[in-house]
Predicted model as a PDB file, atoms N, CA, C, CB and O in Angstrom, pLDDT in the B-factor column:
MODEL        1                                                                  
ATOM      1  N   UNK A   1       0.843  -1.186   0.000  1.00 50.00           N  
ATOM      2  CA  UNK A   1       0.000   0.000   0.000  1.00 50.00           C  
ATOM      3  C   UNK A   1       0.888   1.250   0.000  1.00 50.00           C  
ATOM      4  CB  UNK A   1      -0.959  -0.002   1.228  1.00 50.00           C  
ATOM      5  O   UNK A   1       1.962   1.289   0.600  1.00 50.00           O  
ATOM      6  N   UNK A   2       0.374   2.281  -0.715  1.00 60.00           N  
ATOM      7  CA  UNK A   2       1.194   3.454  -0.960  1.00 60.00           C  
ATOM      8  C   UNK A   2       0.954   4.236   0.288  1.00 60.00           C  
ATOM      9  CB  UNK A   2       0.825   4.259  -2.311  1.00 60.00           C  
ATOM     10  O   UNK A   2      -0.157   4.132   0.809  1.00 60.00           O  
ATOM     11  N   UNK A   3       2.109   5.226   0.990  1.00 87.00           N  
ATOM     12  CA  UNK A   3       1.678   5.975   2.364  1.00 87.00           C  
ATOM     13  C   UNK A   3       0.439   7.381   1.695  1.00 87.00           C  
ATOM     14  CB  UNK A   3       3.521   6.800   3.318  1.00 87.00           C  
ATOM     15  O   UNK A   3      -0.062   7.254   0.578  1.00 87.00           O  
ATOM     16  N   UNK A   4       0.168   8.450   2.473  1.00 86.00           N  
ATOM     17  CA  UNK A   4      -0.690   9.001   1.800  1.00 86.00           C  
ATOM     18  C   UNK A   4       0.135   9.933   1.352  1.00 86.00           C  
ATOM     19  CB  UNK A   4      -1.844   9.357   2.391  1.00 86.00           C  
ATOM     20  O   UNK A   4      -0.464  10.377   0.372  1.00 86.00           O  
ATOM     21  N   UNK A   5       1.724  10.849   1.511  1.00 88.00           N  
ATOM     22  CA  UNK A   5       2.280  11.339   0.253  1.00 88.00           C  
ATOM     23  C   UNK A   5       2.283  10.697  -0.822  1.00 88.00           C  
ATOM     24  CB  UNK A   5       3.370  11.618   0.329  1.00 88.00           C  
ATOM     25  O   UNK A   5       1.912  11.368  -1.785  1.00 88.00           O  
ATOM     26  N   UNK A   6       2.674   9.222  -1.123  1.00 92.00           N  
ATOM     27  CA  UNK A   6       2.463   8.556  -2.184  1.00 92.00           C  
ATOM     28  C   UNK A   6       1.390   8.849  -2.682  1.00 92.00           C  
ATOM     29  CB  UNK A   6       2.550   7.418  -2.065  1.00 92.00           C  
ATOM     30  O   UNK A   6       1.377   9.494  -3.730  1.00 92.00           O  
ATOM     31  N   UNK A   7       0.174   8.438  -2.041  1.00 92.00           N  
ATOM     32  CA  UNK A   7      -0.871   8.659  -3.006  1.00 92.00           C  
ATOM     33  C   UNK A   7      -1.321  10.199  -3.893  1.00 92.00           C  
ATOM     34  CB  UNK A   7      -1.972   8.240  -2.196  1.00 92.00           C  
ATOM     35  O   UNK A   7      -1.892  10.323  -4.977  1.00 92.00           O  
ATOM     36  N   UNK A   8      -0.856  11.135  -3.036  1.00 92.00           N  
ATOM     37  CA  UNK A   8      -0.765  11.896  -3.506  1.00 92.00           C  
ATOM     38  C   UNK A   8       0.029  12.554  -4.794  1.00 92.00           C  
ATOM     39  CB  UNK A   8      -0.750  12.122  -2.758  1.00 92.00           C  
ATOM     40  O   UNK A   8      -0.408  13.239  -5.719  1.00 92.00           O  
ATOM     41  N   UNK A   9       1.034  12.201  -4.574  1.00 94.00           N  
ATOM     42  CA  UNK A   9       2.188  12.573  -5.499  1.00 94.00           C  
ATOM     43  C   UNK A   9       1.539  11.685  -6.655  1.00 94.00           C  
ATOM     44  CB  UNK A   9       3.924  12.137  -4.943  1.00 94.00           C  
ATOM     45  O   UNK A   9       1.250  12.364  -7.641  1.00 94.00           O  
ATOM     46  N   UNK A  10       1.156   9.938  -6.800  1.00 95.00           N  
ATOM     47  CA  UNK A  10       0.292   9.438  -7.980  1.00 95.00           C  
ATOM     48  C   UNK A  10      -0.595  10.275  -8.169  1.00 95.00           C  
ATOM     49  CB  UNK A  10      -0.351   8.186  -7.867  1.00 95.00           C  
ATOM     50  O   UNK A  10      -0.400  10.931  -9.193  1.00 95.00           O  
ATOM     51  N   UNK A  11      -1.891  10.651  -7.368  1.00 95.00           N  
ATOM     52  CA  UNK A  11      -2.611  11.765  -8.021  1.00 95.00           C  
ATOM     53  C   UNK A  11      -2.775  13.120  -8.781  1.00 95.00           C  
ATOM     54  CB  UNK A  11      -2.953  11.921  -7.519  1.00 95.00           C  
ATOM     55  O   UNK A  11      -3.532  13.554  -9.649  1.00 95.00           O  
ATOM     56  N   UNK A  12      -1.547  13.664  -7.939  1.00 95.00           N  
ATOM     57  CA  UNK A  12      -1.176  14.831  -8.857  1.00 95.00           C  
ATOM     58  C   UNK A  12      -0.817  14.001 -10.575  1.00 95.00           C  
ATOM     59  CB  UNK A  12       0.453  15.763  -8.026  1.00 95.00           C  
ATOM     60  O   UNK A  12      -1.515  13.928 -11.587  1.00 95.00           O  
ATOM     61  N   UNK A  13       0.281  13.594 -10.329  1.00 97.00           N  
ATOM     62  CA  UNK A  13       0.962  13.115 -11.462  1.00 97.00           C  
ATOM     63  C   UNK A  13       0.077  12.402 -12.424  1.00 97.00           C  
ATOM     64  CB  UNK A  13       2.029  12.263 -11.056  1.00 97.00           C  
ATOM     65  O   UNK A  13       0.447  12.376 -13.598  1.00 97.00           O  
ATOM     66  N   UNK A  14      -0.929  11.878 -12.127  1.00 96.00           N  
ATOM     67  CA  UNK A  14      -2.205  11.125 -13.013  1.00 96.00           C  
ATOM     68  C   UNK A  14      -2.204  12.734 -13.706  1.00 96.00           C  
ATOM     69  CB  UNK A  14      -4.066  10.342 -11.945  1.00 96.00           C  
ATOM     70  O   UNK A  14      -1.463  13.151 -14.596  1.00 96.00           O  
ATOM     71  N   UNK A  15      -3.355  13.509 -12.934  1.00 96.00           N  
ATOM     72  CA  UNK A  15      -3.950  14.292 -13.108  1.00 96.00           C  
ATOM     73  C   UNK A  15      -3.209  15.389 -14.041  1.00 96.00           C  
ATOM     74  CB  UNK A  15      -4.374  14.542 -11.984  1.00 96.00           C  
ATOM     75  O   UNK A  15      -3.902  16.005 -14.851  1.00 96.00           O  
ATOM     76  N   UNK A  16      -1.549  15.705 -13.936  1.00 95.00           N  
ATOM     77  CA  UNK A  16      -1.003  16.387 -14.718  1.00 95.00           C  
ATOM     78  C   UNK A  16      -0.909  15.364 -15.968  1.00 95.00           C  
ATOM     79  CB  UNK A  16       0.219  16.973 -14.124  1.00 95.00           C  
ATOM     80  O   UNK A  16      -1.459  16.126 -16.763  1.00 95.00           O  
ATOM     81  N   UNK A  17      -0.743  14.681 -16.431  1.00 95.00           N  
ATOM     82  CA  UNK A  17      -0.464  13.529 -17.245  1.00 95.00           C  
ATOM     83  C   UNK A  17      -1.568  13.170 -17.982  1.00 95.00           C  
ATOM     84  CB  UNK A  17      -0.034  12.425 -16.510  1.00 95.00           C  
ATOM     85  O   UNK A  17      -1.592  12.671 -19.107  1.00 95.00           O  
ATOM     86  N   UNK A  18      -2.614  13.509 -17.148  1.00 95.00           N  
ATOM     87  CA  UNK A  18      -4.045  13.057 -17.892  1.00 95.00           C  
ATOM     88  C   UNK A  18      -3.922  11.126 -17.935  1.00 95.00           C  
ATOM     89  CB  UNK A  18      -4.097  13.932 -19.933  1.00 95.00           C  
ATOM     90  O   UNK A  18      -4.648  10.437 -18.652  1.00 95.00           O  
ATOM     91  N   UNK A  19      -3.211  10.757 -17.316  1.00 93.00           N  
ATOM     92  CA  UNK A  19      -2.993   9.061 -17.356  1.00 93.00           C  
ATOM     93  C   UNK A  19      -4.035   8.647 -15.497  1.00 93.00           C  
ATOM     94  CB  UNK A  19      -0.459   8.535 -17.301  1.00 93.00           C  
ATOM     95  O   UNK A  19      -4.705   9.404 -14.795  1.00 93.00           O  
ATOM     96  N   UNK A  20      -3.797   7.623 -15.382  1.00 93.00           N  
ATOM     97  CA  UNK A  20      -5.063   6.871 -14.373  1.00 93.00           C  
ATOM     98  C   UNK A  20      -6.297   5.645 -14.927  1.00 93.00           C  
ATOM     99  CB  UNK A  20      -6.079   8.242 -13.862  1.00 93.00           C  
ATOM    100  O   UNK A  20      -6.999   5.536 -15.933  1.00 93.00           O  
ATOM    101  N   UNK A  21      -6.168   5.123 -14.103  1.00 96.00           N  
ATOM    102  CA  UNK A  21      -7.569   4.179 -14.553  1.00 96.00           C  
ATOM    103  C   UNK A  21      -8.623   4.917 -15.043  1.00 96.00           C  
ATOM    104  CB  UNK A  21      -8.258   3.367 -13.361  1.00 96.00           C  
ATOM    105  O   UNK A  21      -9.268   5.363 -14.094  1.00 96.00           O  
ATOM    106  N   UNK A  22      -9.117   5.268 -16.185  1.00 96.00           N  
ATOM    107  CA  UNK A  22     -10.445   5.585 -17.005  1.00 96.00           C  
ATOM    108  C   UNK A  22     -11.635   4.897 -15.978  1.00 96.00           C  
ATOM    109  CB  UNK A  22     -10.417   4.773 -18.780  1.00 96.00           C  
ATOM    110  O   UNK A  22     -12.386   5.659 -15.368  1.00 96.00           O  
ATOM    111  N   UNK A  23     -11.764   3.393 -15.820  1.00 97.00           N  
ATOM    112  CA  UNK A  23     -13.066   2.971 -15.501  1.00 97.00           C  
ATOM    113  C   UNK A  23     -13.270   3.737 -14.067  1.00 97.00           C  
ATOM    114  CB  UNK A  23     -13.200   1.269 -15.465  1.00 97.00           C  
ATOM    115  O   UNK A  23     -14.352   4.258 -13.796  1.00 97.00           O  
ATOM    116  N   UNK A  24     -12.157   3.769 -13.168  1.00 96.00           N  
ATOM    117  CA  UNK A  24     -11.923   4.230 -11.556  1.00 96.00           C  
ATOM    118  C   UNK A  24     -12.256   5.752 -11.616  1.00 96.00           C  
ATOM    119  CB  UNK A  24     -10.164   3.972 -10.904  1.00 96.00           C  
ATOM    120  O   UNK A  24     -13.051   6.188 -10.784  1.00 96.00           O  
ATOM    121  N   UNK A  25     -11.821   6.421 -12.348  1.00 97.00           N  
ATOM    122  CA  UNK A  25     -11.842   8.011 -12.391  1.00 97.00           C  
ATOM    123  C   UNK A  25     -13.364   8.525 -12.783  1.00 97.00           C  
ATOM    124  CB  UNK A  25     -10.681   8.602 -13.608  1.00 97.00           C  
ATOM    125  O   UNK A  25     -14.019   9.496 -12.405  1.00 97.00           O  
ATOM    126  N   UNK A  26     -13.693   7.241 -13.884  1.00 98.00           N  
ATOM    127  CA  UNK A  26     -15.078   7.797 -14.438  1.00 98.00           C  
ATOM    128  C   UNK A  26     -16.162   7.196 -12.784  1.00 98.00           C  
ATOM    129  CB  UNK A  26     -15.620   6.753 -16.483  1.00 98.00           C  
ATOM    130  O   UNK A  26     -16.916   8.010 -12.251  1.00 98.00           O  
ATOM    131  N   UNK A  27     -16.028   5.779 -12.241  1.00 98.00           N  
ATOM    132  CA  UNK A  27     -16.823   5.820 -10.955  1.00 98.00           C  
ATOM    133  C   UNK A  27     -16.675   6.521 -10.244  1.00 98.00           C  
ATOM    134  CB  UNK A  27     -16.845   5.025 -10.280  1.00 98.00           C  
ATOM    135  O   UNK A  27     -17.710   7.118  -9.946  1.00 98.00           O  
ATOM    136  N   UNK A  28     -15.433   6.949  -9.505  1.00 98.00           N  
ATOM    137  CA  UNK A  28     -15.393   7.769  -8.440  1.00 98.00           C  
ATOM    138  C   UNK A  28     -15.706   9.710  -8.374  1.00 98.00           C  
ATOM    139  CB  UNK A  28     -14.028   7.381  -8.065  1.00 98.00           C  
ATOM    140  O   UNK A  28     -15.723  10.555  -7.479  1.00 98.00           O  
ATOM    141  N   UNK A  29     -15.920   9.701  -9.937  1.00 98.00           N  
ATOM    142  CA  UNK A  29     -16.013  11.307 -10.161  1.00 98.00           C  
ATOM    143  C   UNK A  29     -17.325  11.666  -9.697  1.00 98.00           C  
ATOM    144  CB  UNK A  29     -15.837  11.828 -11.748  1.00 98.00           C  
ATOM    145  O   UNK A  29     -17.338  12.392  -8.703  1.00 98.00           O  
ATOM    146  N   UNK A  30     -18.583  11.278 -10.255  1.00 98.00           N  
ATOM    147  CA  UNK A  30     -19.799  11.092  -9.894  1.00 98.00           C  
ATOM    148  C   UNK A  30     -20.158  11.406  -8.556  1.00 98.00           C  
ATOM    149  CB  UNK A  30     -20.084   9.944 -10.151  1.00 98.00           C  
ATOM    150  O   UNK A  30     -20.793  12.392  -8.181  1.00 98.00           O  
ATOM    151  N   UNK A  31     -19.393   9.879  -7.423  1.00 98.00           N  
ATOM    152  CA  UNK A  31     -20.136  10.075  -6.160  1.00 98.00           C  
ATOM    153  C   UNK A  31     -19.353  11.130  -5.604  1.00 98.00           C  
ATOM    154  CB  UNK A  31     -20.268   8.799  -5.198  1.00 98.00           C  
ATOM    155  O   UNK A  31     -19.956  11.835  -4.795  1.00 98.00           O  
ATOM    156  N   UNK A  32     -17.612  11.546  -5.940  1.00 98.00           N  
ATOM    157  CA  UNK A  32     -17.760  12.837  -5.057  1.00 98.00           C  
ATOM    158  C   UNK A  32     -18.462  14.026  -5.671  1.00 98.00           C  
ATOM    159  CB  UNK A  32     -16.391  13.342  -4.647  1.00 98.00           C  
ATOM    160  O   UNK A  32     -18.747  14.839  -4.792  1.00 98.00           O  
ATOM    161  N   UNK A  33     -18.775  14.345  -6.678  1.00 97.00           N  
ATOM    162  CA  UNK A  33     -19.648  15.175  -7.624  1.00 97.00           C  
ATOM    163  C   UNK A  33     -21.064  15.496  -6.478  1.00 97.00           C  
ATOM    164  CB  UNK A  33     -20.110  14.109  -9.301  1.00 97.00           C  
ATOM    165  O   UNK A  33     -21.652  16.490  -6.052  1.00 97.00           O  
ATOM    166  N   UNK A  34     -21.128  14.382  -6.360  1.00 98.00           N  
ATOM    167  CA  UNK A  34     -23.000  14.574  -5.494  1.00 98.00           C  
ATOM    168  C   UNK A  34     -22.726  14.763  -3.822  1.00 98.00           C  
ATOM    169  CB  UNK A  34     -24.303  12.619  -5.670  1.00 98.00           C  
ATOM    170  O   UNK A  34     -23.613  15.203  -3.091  1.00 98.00           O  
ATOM    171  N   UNK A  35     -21.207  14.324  -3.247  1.00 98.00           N  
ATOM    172  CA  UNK A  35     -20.907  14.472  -2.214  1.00 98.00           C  
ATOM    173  C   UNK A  35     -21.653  15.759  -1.000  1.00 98.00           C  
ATOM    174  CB  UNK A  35     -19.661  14.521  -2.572  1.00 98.00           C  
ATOM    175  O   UNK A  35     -21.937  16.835  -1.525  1.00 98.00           O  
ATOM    176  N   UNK A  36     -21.900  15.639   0.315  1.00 96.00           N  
ATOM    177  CA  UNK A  36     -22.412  16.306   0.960  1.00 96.00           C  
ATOM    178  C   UNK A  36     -21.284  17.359   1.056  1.00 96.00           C  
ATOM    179  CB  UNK A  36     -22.956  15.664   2.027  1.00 96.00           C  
ATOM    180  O   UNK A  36     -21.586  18.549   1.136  1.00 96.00           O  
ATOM    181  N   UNK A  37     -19.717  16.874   1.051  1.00 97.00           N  
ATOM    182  CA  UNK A  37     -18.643  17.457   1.450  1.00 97.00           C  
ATOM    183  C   UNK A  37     -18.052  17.864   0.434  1.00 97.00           C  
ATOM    184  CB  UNK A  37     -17.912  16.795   2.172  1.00 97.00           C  
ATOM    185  O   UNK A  37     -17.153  18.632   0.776  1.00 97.00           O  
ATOM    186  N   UNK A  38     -18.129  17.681  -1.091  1.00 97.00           N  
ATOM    187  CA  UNK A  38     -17.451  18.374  -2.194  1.00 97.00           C  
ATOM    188  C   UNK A  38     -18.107  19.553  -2.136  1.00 97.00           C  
ATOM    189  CB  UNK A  38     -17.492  17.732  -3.582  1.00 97.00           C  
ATOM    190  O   UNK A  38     -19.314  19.739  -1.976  1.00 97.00           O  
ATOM    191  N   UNK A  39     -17.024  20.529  -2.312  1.00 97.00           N  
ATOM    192  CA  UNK A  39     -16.973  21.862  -2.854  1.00 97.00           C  
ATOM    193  C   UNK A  39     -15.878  22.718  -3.319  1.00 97.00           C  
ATOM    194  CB  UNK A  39     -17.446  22.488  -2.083  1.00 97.00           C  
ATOM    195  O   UNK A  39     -14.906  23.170  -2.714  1.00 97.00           O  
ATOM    196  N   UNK A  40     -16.348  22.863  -4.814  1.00 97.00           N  
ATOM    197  CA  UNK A  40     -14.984  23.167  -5.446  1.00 97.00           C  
ATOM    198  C   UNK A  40     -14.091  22.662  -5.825  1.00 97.00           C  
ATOM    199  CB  UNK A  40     -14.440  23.640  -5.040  1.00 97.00           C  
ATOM    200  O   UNK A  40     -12.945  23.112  -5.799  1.00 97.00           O  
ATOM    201  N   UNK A  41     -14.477  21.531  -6.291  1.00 97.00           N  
ATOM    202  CA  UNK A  41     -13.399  20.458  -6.345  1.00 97.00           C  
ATOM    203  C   UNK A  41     -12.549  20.035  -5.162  1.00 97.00           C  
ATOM    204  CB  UNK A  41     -12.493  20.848  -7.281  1.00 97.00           C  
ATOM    205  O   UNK A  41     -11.433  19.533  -5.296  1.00 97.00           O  
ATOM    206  N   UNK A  42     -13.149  20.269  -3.970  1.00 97.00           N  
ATOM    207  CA  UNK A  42     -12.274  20.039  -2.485  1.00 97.00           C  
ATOM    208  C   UNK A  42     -13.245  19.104  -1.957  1.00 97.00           C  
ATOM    209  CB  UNK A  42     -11.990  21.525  -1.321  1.00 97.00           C  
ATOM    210  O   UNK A  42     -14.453  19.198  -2.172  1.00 97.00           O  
ATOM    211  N   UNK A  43     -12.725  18.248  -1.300  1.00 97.00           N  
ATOM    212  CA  UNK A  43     -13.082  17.922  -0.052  1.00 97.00           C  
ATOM    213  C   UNK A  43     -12.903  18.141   1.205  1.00 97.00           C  
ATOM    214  CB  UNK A  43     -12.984  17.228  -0.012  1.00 97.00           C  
ATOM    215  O   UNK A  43     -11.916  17.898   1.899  1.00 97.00           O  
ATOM    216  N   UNK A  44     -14.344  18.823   1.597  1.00 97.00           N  
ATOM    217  CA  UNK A  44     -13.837  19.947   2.729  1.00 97.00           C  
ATOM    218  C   UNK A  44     -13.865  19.465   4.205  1.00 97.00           C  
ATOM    219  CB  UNK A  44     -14.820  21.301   2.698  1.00 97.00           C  
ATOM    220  O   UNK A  44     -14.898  19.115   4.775  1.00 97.00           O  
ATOM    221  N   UNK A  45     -12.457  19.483   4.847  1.00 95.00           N  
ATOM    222  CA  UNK A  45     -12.514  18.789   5.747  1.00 95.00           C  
ATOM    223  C   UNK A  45     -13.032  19.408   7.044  1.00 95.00           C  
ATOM    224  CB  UNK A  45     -11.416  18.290   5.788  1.00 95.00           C  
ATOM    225  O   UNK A  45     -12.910  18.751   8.078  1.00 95.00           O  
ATOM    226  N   UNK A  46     -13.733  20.896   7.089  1.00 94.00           N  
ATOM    227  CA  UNK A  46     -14.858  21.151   7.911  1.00 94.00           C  
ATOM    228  C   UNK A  46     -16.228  20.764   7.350  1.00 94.00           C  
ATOM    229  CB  UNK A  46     -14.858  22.529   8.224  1.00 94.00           C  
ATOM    230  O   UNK A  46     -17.164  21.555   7.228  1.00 94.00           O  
ATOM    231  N   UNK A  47     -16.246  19.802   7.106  1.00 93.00           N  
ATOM    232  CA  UNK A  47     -17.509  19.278   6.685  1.00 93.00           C  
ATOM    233  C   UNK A  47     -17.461  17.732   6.591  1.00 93.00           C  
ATOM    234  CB  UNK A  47     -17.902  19.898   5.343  1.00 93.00           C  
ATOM    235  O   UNK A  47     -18.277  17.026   5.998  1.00 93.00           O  
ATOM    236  N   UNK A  48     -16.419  17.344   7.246  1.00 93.00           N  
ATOM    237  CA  UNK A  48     -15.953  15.931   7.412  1.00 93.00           C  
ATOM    238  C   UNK A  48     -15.355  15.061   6.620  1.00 93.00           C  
ATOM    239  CB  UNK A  48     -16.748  15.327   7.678  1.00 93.00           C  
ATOM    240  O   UNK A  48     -15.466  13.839   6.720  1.00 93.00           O  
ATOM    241  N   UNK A  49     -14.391  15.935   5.418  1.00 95.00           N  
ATOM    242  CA  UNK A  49     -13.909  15.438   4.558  1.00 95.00           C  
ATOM    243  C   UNK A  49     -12.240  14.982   4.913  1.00 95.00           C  
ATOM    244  CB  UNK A  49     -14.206  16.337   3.523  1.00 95.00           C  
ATOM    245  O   UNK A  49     -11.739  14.989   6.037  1.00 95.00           O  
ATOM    246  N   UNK A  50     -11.625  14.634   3.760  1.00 94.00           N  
ATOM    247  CA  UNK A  50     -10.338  15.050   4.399  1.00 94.00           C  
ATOM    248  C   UNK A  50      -9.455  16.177   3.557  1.00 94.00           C  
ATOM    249  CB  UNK A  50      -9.461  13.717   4.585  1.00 94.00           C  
ATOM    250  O   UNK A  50      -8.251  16.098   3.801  1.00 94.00           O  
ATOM    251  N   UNK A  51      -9.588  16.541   3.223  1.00 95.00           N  
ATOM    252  CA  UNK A  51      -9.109  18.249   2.391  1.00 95.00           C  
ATOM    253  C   UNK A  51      -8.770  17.926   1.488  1.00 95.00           C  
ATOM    254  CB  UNK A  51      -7.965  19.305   2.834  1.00 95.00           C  
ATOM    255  O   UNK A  51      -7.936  18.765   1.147  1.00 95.00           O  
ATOM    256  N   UNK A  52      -8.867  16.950   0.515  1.00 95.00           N  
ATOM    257  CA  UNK A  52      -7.896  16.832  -0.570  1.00 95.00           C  
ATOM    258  C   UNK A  52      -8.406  17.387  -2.089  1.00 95.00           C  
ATOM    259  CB  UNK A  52      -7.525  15.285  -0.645  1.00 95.00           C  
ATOM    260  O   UNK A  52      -9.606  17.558  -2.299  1.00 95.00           O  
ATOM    261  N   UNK A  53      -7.730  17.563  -2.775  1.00 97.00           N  
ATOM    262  CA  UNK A  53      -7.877  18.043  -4.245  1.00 97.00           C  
ATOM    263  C   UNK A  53      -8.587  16.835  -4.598  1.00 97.00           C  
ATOM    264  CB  UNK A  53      -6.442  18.390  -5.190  1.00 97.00           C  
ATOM    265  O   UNK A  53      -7.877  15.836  -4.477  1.00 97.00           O  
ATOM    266  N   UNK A  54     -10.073  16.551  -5.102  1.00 97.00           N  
ATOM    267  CA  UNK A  54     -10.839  15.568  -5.767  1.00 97.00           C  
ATOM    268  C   UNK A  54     -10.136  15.287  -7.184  1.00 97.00           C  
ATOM    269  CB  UNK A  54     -12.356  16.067  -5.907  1.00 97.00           C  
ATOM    270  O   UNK A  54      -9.505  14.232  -7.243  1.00 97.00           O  
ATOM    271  N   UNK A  55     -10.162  16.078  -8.310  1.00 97.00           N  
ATOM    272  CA  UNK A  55      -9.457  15.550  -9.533  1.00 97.00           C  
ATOM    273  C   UNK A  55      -7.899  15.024  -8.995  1.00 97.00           C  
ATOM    274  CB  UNK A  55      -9.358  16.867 -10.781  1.00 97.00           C  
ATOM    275  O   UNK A  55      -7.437  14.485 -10.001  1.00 97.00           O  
ATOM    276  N   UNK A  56      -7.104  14.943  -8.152  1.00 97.00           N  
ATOM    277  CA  UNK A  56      -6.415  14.117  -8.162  1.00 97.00           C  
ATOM    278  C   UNK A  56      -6.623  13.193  -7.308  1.00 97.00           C  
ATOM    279  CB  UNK A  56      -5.493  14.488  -8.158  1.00 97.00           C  
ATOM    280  O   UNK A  56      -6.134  12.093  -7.565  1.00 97.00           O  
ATOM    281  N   UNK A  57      -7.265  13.332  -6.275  1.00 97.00           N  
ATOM    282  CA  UNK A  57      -7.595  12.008  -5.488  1.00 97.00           C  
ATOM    283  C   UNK A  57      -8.162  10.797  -6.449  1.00 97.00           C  
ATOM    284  CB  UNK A  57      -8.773  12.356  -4.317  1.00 97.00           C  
ATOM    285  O   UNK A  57      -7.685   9.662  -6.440  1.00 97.00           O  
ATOM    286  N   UNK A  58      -8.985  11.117  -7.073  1.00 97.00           N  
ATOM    287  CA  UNK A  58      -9.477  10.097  -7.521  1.00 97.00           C  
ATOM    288  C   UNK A  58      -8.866   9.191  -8.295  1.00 97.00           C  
ATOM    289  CB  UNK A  58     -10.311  10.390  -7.980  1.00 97.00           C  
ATOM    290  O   UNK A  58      -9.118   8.018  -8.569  1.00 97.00           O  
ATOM    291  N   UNK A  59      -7.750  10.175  -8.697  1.00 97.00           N  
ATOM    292  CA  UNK A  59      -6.777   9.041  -9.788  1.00 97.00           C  
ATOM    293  C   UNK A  59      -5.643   8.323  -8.940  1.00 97.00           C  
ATOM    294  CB  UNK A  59      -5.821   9.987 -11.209  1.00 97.00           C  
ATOM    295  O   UNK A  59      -4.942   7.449  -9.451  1.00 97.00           O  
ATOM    296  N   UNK A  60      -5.527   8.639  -7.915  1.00 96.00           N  
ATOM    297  CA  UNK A  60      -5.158   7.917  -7.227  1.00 96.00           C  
ATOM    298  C   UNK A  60      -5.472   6.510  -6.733  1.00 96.00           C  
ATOM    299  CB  UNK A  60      -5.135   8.499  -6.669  1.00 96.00           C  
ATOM    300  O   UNK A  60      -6.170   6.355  -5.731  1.00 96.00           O  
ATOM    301  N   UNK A  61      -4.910   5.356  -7.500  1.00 94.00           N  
ATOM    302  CA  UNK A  61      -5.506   4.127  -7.235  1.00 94.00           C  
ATOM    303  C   UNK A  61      -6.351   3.905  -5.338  1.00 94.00           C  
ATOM    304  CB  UNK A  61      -4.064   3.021  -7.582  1.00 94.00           C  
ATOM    305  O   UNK A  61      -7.451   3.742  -4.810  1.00 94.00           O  
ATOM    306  N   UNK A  62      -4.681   4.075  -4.939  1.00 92.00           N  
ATOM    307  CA  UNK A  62      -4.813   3.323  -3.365  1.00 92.00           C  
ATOM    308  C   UNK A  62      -5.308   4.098  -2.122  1.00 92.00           C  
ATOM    309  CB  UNK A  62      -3.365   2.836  -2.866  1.00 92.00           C  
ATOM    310  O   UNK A  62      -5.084   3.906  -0.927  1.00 92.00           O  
ATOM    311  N   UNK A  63      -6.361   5.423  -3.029  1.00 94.00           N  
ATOM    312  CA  UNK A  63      -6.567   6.215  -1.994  1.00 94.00           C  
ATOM    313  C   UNK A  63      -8.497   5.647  -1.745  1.00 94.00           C  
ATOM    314  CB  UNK A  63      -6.099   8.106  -2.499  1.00 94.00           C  
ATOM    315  O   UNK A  63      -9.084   4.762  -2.368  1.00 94.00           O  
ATOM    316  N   UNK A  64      -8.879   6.274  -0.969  1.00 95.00           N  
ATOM    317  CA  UNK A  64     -10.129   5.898  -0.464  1.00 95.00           C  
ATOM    318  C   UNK A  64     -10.719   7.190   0.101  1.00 95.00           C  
ATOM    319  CB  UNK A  64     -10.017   4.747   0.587  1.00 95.00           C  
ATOM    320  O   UNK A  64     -10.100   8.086   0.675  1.00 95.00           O  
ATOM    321  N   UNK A  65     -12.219   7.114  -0.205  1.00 96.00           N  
ATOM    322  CA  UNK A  65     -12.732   8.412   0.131  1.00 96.00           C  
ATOM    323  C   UNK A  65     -13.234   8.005   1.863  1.00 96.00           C  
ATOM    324  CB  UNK A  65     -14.141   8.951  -1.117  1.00 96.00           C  
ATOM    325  O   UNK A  65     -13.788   6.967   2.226  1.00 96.00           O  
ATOM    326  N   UNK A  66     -12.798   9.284   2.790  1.00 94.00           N  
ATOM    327  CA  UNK A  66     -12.933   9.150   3.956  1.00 94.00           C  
ATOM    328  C   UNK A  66     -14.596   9.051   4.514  1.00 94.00           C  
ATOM    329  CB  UNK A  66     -12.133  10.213   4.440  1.00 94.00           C  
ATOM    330  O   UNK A  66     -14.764   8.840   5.715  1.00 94.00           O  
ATOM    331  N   UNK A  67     -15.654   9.190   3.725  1.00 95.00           N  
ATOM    332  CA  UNK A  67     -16.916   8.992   3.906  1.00 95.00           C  
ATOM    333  C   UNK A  67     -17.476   7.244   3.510  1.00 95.00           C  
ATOM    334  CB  UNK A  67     -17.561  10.175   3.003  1.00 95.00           C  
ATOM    335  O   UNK A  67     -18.470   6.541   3.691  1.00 95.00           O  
ATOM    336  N   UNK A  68     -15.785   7.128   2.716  1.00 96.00           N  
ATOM    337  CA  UNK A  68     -16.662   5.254   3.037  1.00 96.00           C  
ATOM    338  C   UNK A  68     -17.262   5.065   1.384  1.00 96.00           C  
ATOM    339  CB  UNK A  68     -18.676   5.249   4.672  1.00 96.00           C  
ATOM    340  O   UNK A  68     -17.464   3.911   1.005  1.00 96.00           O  
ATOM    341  N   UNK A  69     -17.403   5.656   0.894  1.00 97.00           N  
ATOM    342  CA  UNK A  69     -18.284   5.582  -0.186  1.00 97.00           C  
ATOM    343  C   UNK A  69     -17.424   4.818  -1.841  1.00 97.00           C  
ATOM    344  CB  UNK A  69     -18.840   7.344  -0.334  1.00 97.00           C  
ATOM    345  O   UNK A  69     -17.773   4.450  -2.963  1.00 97.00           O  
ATOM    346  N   UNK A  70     -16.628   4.887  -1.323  1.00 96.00           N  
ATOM    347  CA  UNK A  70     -15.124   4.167  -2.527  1.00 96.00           C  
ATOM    348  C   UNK A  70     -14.668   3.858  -1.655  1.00 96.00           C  
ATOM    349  CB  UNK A  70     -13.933   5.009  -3.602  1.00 96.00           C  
ATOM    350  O   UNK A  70     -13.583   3.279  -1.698  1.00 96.00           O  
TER     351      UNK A  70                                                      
ENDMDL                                                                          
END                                                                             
């Protein structure tokens, strides 16, 4: 398992690259899309998120959304 700089640093780097799992990026865009806690492409961690940039989280294989939902 990657630590969570790792995952990060994959996410950025997907996200600059435009590379990442297609099928993973296209599921996980959606449910944070409708998220109680997305805003702005953030997940806002006064709202029980954990702060991260969504377009790269998601391309991040080994990351997991902190609401459980991926």
């Amino acid at each position: 398992m990657i630590n969570k700089m790792g995952q990060i640093v994959e996410g950025f780097k997907n996200l600059v690259l435009n590379e990442g799992d297609k099928e993973l990026i296209a599921f996980r865009a959606p449910i944070c899309a409708s998220c109680e806690v997305f805003e702005n492409n953030m997940c806002k961690r006064n709202k029980g998120g954990c702060g991260c940039y969504i377009p790269a989280k998601i391309r991040s294989r080994d990351s997991s959304c902190p609401k459980g939902k991926w």
